[in-house]
N, C-alpha and C positions, 0 to 999 in steps of 0.2 A: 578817527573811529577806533576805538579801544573796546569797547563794551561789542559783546558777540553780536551779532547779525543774524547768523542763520546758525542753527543748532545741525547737528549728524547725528541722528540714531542710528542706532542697529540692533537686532534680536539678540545676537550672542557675539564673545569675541571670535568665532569663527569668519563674520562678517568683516572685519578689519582690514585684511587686504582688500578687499574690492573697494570698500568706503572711504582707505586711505587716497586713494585717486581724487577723492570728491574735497579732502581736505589741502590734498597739494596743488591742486587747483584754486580755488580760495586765496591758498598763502601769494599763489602768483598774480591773483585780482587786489591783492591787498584788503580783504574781505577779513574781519573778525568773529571767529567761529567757536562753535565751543559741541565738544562729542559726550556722549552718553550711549552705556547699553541701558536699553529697557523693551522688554519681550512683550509682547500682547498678550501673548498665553499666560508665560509665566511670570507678569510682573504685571499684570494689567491696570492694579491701583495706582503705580509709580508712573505708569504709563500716561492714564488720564490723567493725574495731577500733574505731570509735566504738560500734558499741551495745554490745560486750563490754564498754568501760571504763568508763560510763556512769553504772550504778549506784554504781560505788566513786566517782566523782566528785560525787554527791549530786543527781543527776538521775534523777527519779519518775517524770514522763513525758516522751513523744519525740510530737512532732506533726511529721508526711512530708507534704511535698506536692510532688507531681510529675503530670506530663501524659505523653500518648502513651500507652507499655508500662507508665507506672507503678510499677515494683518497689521502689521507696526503702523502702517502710512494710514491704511484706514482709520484705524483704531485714535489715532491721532487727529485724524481732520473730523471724527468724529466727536471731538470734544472741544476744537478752533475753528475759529475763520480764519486762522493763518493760513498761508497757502503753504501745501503742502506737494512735495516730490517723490513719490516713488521709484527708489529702485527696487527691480526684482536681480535676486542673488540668483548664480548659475548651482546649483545645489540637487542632490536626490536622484532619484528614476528619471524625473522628467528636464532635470537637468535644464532648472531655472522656468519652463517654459508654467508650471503652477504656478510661481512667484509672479510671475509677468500678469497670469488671468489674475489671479487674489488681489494682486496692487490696482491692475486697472479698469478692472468689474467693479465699479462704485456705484451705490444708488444714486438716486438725482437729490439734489442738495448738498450731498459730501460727494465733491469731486476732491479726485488726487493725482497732481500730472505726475504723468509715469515716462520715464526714459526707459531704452532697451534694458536687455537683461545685460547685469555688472556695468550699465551706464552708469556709475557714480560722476566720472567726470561731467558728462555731458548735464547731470542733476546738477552740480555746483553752477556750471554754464548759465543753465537755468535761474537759479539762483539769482545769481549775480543779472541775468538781463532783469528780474521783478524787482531788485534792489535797485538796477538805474534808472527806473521811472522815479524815484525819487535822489538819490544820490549822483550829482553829473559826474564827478569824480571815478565812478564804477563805469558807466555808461563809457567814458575817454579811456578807461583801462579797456574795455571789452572789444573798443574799436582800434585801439593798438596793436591787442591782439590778432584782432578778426586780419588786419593788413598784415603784420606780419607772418601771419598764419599764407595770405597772399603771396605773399613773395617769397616765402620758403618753397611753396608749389611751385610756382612759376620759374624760379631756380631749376629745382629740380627736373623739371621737366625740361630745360635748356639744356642739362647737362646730358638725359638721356636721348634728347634729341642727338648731340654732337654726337653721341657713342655710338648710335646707328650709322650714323652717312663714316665711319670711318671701313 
């Protein structure tokens, strides 16, 4: 797998730090990905031309993250069937909590799963489990992890267990 898989939008490069989570996550699934700014508001052509070409370019899913009004993910699924992931950025007055309603207030027909607010990680997660209904290779990396993710807890929690009874 060379050829991207899941695209990263984001509205501005303010977006970058949280979205980077969502790409270092990927590189750890072994996932091929490929990032883009493009704004709803202020790029909205660039916008829809990328999710219409999307598919023919060999890209399954689009993870959007954006803050404030939020529109990127909509805006997106508004113009594919590709499945699309909303994050909502921690951003403004409301401090992400607009981005969370704008990302996951979708009418019916354009759905867009939404992770917490600066969920980037958990959107790649994402990601990667609608990739291993096709891909087994994704599917064996995500249950690798899911275990080792087990056994670092279970560690952990051995070790604060002993630190108590001492």
């Amino acid at each position: 797998m060379k050829k991207p898989l899941v695209a990263i939008l984001m509205g501005s490069e303010s977006d970058l730090p949280v979205m980077e989570k969502a790409m270092e996550a990927l590189k750890e699934m072994g996932v091929p990905y490929e990032v883009e700014i493009s704004s709803a508001h202020r790029l909205p052509e660039k916008t829809a031309n990328y999710a219409r070409r999307a598919r023919k370019r060999g890209i399954e899913v689009l993870i959007a993250g954006a803050g404030l009004a939020a529109h990127l993910a909509g805006a997106l699924a508004s113009h594919t069937t590709l499945p699309v992931i909303g994050v909502p950025i921690k951003s403004g007055a409301l401090e992400g909590v607009d981005a969370l309603y704008s990302t996951v207030q979708m009418p019916p027909g354009v759905p867009v799963a939404t992770v917490g607010i600066d969920g980037a990680k958990n959107g790649a997660y994402l990601a990667c489990e609608i990739l291993s209904i096709k891909y087994p290779e994704i599917a064996a990396r995500l249950e690798d992890f899911r275990r080792k993710t087990r056994r670092s807890l279970e560690e952990k929690s051995k070790v604060m267990k002993r630190g108590k009874r001492k």
